[in-house]
C-alpha positions in Angstrom: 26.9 106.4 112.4 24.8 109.4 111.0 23.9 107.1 108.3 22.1 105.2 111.0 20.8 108.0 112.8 18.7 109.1 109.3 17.7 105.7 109.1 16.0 105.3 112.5 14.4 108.5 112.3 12.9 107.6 108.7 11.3 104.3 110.8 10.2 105.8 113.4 8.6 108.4 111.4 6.6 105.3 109.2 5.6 103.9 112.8 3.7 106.9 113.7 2.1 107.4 110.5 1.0 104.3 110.8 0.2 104.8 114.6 -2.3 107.7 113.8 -3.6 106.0 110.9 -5.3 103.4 113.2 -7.2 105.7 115.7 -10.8 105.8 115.8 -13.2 108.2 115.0 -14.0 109.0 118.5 -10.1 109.7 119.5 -9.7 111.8 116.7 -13.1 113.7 117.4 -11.8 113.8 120.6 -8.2 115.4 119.9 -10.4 117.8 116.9 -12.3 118.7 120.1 -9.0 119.7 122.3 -7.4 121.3 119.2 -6.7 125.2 119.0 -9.5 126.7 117.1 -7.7 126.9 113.7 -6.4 123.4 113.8 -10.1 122.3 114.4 -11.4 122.7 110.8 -8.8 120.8 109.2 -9.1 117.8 111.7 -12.7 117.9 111.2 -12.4 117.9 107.5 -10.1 114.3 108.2 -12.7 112.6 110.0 -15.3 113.5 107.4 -12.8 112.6 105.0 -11.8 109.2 106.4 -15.8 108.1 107.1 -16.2 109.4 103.4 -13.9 106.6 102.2 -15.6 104.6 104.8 -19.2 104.7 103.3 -17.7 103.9 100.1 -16.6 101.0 101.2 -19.6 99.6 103.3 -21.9 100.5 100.3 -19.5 98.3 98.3 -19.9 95.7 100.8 -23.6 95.8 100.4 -23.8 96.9 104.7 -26.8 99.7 103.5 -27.8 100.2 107.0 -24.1 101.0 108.3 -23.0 103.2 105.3 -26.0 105.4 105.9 -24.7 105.9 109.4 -21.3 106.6 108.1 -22.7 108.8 105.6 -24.4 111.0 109.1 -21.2 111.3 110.5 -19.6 112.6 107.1 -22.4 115.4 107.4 -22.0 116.0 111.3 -18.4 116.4 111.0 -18.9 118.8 107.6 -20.7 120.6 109.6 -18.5 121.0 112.6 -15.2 121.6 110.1 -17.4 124.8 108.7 -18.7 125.9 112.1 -14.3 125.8 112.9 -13.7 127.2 109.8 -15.5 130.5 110.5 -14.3 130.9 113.9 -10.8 129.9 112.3 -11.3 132.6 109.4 -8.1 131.4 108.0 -9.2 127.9 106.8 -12.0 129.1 104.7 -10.3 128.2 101.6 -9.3 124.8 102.5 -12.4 123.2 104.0 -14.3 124.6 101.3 -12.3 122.9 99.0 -12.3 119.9 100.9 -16.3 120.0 100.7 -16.7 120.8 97.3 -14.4 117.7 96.8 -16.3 114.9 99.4 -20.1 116.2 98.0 -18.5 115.2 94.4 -17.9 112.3 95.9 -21.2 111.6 97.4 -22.7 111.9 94.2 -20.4 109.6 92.3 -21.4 107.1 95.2 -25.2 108.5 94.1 -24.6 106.8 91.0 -23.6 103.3 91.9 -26.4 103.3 94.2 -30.2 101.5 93.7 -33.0 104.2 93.5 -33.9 102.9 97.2 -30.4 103.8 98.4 -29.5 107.2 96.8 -32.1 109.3 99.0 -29.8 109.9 101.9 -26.7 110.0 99.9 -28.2 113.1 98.0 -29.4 114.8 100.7 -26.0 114.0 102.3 -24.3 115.6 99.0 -26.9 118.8 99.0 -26.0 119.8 103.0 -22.5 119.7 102.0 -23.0 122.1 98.8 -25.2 124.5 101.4 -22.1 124.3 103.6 -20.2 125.0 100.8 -22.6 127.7 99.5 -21.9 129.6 102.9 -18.3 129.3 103.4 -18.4 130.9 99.6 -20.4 133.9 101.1 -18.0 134.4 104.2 -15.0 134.4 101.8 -16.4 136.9 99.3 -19.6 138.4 100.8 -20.4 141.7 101.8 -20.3 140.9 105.8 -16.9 139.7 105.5 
């Protein structure tokens, strides 16, 4: 019996990973949005994440138009994850970790791009490493 006690929780546990892997962008904006204020830079830091991998995948696809879309909301939400971040002051570390890491990423995508393509992609990558930049000055700046 206990045996299939562990057993049902272990599935129901893969169901709702796989549940919350399937909500949109808006619902989890949403529930970012209705979050306590130091759960809201790591939710942030998800959706910016997840349209990261997103805009990978439509520049692969050759969808230009829609990728640089997706590339907007991997900004907006950057920049909402470090505007939580420094209410949050406790996330600091994390989401500027997390940044460093996704404006890497936007430069690798840089790479694959033609010379038409990589304009928004860099400028994408440079407000990142500004957000970065300033998340590095709250950390270990004078007006802590």
């Amino acid at each position: 019996m206990p045996r299939c006690l562990t057993i049902s929780v272990i599935l129901l546990a893969a169901v709702l990973n796989c549940a919350g892997e399937k909500e949109t962008v808006q619902q989890l904006a949403a529930r970012a949005e209705a979050a306590r204020p130091e759960d809201r830079p790591g939710l942030y830091v998800g959706i910016a994440e997840r349209q990261l991998k997103v805009v990978a995948e439509l520049f692969g696809a050759g969808r230009d138009e829609e990728a640089v879309a997706a590339v907007k909301d991997v900004v907006t939400y950057s920049e909402k994850a470090h505007d939580a971040a420094i209410v949050a002051r406790n996330k600091l570390k994390g989401t500027e970790i997390a940044m460093r890491k996704m404006a890497a990423k936007l430069r690798d995508i840089k790479r694959t791009l033609s010379f038409e393509d990589q304009a928004p992609v860099q400028a994408a990558a440079d407000r990142l490493e500004a957000l970065r930049t300033d998340l590095l000055s709250k950390m270990f700046g004078r007006g802590k």
